[in-house]
KEDRENTI-779816 format. One record per residue: x negated, y, z of N, C-alpha, C, O in turn; residue number from 1; chain. Coordinates in steps of 0.05 Angstrom, whole numbers, plus 5000, padded with zeros to 4 digits. Example, Ala and Ser with C-alpha at 12.3 -4.5 7.8 and 13.67 -1.06 7.14 Angstrom:
NODE     nu     nv     nw    cau    cav    caw     cu     cv     cw     ou     ov     ow     i   ch
NODE   4736   4886   5156   4754   4910   5156   4736   4934   5156   4715   4934   5169     1    A
NODE   4743   4955   5142   4727   4979   5143   4742   5001   5157   4732   5023   5161     2    A
This chain:
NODE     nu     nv     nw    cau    cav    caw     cu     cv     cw     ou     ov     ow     i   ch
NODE   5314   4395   4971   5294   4391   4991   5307   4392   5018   5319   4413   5024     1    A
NODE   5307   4376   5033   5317   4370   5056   5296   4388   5088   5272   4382   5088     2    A
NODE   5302   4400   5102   5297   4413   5115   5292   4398   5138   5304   4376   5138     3    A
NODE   5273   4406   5163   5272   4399   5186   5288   4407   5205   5291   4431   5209     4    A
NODE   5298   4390   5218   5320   4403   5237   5300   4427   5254   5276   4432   5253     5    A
NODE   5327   4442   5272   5310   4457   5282   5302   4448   5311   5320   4440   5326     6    A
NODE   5279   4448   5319   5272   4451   5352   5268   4461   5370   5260   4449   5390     7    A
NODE   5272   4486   5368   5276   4502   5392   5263   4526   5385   5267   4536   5363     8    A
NODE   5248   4537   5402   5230   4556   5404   5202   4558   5398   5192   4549   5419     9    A
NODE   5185   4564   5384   5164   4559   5382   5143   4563   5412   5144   4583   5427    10    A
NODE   5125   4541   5416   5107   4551   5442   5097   4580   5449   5100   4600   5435    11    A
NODE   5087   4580   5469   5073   4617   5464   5046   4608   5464   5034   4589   5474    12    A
NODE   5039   4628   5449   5007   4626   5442   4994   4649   5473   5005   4666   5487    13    A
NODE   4957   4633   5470   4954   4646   5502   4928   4648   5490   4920   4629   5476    14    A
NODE   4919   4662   5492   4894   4682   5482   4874   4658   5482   4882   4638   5494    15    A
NODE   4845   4654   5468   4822   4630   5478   4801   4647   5495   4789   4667   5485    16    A
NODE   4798   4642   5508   4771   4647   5530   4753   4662   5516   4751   4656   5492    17    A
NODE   4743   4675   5523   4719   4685   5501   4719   4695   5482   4698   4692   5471    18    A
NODE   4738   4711   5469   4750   4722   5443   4761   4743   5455   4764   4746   5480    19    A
NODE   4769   4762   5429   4772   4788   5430   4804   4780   5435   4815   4759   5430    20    A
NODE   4818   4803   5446   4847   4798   5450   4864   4798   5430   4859   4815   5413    21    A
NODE   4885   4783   5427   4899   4777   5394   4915   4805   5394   4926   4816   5413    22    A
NODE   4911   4813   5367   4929   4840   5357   4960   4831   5361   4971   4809   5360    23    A
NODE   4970   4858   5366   5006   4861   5370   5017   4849   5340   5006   4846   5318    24    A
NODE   5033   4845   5346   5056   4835   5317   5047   4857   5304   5038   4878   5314    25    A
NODE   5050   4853   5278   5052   4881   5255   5031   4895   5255   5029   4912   5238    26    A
NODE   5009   4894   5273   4988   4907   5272   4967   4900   5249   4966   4876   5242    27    A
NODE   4953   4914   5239   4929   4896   5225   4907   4900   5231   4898   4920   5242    28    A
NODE   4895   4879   5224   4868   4868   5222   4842   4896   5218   4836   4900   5194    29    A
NODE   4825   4917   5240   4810   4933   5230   4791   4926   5208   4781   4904   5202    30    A
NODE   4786   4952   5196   4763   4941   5170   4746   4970   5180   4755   4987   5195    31    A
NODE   4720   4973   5167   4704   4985   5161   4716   5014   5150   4732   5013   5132    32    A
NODE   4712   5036   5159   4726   5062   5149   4726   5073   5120   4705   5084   5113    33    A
NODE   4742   5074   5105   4741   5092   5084   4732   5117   5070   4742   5138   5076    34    A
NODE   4716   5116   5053   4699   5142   5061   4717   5161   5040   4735   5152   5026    35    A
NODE   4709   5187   5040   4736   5206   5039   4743   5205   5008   4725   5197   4993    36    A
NODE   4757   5209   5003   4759   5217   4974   4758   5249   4947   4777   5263   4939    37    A
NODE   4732   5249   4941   4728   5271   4925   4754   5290   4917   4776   5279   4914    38    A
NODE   4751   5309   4914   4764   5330   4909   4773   5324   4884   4762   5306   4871    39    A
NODE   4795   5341   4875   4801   5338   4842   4787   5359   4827   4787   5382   4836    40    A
NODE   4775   5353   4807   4758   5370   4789   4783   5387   4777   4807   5381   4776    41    A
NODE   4769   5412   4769   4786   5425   4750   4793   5408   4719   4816   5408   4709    42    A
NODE   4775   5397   4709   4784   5369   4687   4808   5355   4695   4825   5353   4678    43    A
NODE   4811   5345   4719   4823   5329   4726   4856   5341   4719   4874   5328   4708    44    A
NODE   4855   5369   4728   4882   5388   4733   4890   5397   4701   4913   5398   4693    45    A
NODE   4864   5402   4685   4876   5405   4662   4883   5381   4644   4898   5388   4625    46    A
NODE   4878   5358   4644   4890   5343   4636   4919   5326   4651   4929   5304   4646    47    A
NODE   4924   5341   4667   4946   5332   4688   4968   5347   4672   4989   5338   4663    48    A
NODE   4956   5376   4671   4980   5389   4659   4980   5386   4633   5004   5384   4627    49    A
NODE   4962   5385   4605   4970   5372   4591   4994   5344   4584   5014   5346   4571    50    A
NODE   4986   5325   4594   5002   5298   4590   5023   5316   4600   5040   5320   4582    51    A
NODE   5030   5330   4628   5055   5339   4631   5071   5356   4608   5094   5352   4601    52    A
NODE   5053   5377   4598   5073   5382   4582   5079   5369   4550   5101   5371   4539    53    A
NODE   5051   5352   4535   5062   5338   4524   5090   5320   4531   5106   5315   4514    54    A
NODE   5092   5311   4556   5117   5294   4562   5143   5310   4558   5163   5298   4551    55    A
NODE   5145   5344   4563   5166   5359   4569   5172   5359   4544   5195   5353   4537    56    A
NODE   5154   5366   4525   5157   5376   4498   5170   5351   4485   5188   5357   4469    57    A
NODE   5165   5325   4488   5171   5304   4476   5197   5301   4490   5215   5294   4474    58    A
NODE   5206   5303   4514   5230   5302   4519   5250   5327   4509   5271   5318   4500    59    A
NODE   5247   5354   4508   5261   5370   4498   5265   5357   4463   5288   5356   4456    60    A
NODE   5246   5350   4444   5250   5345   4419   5267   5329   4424   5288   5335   4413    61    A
NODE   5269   5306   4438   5285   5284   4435   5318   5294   4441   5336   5291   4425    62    A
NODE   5320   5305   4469   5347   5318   4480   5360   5329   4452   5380   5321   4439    63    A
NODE   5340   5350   4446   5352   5371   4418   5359   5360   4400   5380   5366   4389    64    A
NODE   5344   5340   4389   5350   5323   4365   5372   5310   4351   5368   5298   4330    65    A
């Protein structure tokens, strides 16, 4: 695929009349706020540490083996 040469610099962009002012580079786009996120249940914690220690146990059998 053959490329376009290059031409310079790109123009500068200048805000349109009547519009909100353009965001900085890297900035993003606002949205609507996030609403908070629930606490962790005690369920939540005992099955956290479960899977964890099934994983430990399954790695020690394996190491030992």
């Amino acid at each position: 695929m053959r490329e376009r040469p290059h031409d310079g610099p790109l123009p500068p962009a200048y805000p349109v009349p009547g519009t909100r002012p353009p965001h900085p580079d890297g900035d993003r786009v606002t949205g609507p706020p996030r609403p908070a996120r629930a606490p962790v249940t005690r369920r939540q914690y005992v099955y956290g540490l479960v899977v964890a220690l099934v994983v430990l146990v399954l790695l020690v059998a394996g190491i030992l083996r």
